[in-house]
DRENKOL-965646 format. One record per atom (N, C-alpha, C): x, y, z; atom name; residue in three letters; residue number from 0. Coordinates in steps of 0.001 Angstrom, whole numbers. Example, Ala and Ser with C-alpha at 12.3 -4.5 7.8 and 13.67 -1.06 7.14 Angstrom:
// residues 2
13190,-5690,7800,N,ALA,0
12300,-4500,7800,CA,ALA,0
13200,-3300,7800,C,ALA,0
12850,-2250,7080,N,SER,1
13670,-1060,7140,CA,SER,1
12900,30,7870,C,SER,1
//
This chain:
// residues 123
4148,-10567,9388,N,UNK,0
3552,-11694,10065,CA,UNK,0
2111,-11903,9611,C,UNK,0
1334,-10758,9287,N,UNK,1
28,-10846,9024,CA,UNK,1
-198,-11828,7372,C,UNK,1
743,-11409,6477,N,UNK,2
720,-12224,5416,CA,UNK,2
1228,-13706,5158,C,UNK,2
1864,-14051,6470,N,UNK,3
2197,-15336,7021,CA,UNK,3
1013,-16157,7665,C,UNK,3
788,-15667,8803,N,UNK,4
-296,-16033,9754,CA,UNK,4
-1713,-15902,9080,C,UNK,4
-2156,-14746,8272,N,UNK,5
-3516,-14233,7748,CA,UNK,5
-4324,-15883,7393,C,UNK,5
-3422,-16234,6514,N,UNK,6
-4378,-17289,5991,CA,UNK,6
-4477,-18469,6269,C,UNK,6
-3964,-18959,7637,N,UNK,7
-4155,-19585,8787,CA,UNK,7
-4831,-19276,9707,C,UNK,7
-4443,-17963,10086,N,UNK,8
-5927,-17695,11102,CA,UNK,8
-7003,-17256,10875,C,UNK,8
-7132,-16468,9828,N,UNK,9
-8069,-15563,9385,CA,UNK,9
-9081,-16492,9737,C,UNK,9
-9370,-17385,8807,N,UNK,10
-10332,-18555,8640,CA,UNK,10
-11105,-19193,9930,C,UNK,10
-9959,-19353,10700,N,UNK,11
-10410,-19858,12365,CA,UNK,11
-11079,-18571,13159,C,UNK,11
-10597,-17339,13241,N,UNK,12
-11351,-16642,13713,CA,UNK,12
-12616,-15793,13369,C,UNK,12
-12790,-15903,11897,N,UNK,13
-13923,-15631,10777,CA,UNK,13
-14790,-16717,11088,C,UNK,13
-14914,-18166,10944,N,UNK,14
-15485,-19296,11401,CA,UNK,14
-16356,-18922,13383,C,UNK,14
-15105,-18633,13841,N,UNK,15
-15869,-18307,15221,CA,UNK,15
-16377,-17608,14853,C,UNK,15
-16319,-16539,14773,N,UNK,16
-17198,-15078,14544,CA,UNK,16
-18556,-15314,13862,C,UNK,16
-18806,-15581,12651,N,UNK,17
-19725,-16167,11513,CA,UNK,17
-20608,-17496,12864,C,UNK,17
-20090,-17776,13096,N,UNK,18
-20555,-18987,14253,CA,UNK,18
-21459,-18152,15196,C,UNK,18
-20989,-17570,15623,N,UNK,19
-21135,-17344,17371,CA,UNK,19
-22609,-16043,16619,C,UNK,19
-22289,-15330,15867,N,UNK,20
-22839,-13987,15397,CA,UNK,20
-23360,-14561,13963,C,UNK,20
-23292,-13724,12939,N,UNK,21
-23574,-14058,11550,CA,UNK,21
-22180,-13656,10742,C,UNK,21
-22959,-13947,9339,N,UNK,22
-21768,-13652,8290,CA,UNK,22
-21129,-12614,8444,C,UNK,22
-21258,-11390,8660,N,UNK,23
-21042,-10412,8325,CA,UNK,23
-19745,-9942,9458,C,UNK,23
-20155,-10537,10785,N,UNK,24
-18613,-10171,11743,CA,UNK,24
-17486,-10248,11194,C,UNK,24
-17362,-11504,10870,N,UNK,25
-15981,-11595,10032,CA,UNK,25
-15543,-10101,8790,C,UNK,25
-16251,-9984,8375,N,UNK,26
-16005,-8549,7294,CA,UNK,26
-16139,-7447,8436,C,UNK,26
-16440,-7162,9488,N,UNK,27
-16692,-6033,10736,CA,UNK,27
-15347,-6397,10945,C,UNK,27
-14585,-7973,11518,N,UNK,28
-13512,-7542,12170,CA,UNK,28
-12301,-7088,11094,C,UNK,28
-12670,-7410,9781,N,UNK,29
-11591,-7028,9178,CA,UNK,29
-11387,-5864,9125,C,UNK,29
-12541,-4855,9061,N,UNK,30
-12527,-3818,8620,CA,UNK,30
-11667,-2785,9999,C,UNK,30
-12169,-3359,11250,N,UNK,31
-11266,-3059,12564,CA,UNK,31
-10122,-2512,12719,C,UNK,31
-9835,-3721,12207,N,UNK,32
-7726,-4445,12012,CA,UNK,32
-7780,-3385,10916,C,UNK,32
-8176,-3557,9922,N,UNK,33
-7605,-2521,8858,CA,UNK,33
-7424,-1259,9327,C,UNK,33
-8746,-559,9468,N,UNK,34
-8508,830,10167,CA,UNK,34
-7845,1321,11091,C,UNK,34
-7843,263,12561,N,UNK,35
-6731,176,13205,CA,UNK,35
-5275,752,12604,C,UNK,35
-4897,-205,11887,N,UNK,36
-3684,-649,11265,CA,UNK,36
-3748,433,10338,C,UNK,36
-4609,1155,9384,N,UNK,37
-4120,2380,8534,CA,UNK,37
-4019,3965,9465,C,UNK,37
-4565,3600,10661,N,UNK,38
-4162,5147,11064,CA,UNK,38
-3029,5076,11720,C,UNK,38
-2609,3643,12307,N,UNK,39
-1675,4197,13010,CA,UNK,39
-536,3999,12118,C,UNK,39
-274,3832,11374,N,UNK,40
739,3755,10095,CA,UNK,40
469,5080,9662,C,UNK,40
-245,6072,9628,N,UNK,41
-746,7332,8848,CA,UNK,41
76,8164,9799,C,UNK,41
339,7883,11388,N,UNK,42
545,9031,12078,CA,UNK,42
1903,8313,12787,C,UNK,42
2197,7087,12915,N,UNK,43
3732,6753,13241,CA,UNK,43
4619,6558,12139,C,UNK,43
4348,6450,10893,N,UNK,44
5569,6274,10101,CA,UNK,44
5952,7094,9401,C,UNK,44
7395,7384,9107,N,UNK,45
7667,8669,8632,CA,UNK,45
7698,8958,7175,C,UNK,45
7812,10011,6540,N,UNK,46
7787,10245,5186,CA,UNK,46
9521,9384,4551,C,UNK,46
9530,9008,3316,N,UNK,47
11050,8499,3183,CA,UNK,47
10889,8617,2222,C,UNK,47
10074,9480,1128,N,UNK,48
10030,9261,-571,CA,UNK,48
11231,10717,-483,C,UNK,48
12478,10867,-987,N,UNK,49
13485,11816,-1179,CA,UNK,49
12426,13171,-2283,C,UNK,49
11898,12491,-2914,N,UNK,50
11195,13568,-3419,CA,UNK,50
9946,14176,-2579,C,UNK,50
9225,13839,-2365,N,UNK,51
8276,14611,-1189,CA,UNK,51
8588,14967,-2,C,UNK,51
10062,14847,816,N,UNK,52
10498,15486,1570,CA,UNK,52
11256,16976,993,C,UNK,52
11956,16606,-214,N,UNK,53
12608,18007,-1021,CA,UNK,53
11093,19017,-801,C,UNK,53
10314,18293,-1255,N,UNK,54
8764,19455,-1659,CA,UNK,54
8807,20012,-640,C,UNK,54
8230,19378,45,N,UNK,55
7707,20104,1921,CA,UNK,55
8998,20784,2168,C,UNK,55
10040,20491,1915,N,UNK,56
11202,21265,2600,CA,UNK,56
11059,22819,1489,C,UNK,56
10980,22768,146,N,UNK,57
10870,23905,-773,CA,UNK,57
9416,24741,-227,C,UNK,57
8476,24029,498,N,UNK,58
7326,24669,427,CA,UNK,58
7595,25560,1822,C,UNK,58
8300,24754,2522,N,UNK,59
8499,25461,4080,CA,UNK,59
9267,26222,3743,C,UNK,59
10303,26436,2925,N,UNK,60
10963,27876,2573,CA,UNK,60
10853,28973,1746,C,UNK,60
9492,28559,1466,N,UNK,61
9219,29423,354,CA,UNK,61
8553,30098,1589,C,UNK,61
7368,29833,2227,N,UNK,62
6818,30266,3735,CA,UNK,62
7230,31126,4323,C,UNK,62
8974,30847,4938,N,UNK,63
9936,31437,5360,CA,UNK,63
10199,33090,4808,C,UNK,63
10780,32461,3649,N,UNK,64
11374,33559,2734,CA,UNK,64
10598,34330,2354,C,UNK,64
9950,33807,1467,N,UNK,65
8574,34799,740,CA,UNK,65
9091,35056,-505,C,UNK,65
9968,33965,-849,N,UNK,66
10848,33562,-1923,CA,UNK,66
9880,32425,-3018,C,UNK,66
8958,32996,-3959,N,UNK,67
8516,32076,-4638,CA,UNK,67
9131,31734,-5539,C,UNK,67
10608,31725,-6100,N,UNK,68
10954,31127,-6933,CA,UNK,68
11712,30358,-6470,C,UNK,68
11362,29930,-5017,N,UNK,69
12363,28505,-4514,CA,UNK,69
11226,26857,-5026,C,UNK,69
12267,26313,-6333,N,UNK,70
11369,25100,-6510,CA,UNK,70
11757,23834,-6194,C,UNK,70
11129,22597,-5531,N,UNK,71
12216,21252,-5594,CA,UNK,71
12134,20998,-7181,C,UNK,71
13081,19641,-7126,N,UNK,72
13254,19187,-8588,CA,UNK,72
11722,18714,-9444,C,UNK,72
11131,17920,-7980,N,UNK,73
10250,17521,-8553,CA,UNK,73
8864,18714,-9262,C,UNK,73
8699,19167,-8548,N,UNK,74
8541,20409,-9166,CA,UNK,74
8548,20699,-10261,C,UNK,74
9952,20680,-10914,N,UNK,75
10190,21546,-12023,CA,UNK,75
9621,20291,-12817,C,UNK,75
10031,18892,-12528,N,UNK,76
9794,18122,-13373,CA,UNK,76
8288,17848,-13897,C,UNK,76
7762,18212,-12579,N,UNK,77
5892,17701,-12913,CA,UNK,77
5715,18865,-13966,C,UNK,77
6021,20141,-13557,N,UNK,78
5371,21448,-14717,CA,UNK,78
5981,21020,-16068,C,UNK,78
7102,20340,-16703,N,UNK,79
7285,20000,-17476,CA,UNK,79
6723,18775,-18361,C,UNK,79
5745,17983,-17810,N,UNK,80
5392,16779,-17949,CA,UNK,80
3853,16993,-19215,C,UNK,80
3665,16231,-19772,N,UNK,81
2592,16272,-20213,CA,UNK,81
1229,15381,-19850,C,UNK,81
357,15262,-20415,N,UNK,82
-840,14857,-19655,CA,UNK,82
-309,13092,-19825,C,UNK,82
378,12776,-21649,N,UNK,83
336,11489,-21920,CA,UNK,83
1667,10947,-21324,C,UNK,83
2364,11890,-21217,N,UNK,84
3672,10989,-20227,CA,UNK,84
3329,10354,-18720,C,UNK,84
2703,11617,-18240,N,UNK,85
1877,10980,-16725,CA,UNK,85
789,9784,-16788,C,UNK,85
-33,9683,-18040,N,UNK,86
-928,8681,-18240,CA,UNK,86
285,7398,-18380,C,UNK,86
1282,7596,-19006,N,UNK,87
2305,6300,-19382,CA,UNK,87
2743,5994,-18271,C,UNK,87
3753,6817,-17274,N,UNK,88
4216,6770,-16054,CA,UNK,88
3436,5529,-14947,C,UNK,88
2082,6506,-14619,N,UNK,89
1526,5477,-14062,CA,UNK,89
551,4225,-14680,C,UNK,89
398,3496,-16362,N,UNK,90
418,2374,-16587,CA,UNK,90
1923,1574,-16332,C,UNK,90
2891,2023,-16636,N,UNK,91
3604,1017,-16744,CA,UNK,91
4109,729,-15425,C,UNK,91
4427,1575,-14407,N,UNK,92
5059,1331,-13361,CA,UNK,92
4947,301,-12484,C,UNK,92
3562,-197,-12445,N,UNK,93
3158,-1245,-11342,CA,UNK,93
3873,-2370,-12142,C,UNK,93
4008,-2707,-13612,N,UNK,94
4319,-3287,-14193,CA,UNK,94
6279,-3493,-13848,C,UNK,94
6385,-2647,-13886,N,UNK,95
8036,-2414,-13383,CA,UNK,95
8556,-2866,-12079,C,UNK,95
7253,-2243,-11226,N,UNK,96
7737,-2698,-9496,CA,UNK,96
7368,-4601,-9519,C,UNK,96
6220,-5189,-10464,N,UNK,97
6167,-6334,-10296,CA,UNK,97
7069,-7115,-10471,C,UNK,97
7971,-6686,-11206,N,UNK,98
9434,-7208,-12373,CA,UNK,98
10371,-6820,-11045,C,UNK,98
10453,-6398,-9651,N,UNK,99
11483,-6689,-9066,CA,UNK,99
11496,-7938,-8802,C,UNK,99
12861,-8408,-7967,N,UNK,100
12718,-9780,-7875,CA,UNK,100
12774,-9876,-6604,C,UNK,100
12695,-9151,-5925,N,UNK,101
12019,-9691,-3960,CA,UNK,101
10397,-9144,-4532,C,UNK,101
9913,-8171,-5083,N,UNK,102
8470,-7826,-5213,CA,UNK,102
7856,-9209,-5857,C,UNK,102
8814,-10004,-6791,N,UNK,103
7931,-10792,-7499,CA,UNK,103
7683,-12218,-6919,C,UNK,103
9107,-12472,-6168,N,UNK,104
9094,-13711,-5416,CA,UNK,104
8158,-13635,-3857,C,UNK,104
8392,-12346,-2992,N,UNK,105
7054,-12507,-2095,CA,UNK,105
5746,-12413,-2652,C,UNK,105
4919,-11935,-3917,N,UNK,106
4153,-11978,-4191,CA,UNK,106
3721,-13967,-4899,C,UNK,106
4637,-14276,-5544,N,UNK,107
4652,-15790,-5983,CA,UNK,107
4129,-16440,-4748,C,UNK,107
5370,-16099,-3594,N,UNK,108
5243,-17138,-2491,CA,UNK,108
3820,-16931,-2029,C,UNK,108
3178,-15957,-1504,N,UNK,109
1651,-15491,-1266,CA,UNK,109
723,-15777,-1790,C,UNK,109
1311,-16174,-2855,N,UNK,110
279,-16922,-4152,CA,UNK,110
19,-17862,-3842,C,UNK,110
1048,-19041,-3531,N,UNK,111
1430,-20395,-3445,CA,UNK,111
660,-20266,-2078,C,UNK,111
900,-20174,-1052,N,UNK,112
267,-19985,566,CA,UNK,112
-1168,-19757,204,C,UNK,112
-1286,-18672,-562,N,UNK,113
-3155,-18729,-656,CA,UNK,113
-3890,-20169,-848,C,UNK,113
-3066,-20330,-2396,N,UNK,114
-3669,-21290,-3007,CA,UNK,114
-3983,-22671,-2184,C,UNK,114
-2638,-22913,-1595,N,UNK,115
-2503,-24247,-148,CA,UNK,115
-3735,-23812,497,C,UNK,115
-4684,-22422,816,N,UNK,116
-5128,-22676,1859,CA,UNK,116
-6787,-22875,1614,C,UNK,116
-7125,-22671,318,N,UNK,117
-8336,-22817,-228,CA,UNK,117
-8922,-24438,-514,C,UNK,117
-9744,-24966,-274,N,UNK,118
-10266,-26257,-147,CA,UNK,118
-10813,-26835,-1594,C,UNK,118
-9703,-27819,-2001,N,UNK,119
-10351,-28091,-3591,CA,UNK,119
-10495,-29208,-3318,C,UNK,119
-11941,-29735,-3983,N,UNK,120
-12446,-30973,-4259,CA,UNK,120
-12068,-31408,-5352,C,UNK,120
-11716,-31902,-6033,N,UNK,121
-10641,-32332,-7135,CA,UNK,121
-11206,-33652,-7181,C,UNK,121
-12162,-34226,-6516,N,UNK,122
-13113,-35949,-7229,CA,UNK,122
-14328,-35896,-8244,C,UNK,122
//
């Protein structure tokens, strides 16, 4: 809703704010909402990457056991990796997730909504 609504309201309640106070409220309340909004996402939502749950689950049994040669996959895979495969990994990937096609079409549409909401003088 926030990437729906944002750039409709943002503006109206940045305008009051900037109004009533100075420039700078508007960047105070964002920063609010953000922080707000990143902790409680930090401490209500759950882990779901299949690989960083394997870890924590290998690390809690290694704990257990006292078994250090219990490894997850990922694991084995990072010690195998080199410095320039990990440098490649993460250039190309954002590149990859952009190339989905719900990642690329909500990002288009967000585009299009921004652009509608910015004020061009065009005379």
């Amino acid at each position: 809703m926030g990437a729906v609504a944002g750039p409709v309201l943002g503006p109206v309640v940045g305008g009051f704010a900037a109004a009533a106070e100075n420039w700078r409220w508007p960047i105070w309340e964002l920063a609010w909402v953000s922080g707000f909004t990143s902790i409680l996402l930090l401490f209500l939502f759950p882990e779901t990457l299949p690989d960083t749950i394997l870890l924590k689950r290998a690390r809690r049994l290694r704990k257990l056991t006292g078994n250090e040669n219990l490894r997850s996959l990922s694991e084995i895979k990072q010690s195998e990796m080199t410095a320039g495969a990990v440098a490649k990994e993460y250039l190309v990937r954002p590149f990859q997730l952009m190339m989905e096609p719900a990642v690329l079409f909500v990002n288009l549409y967000l585009g299009c909504e921004y652009l509608s909401v910015i004020p061009c003088d065009c005379s």
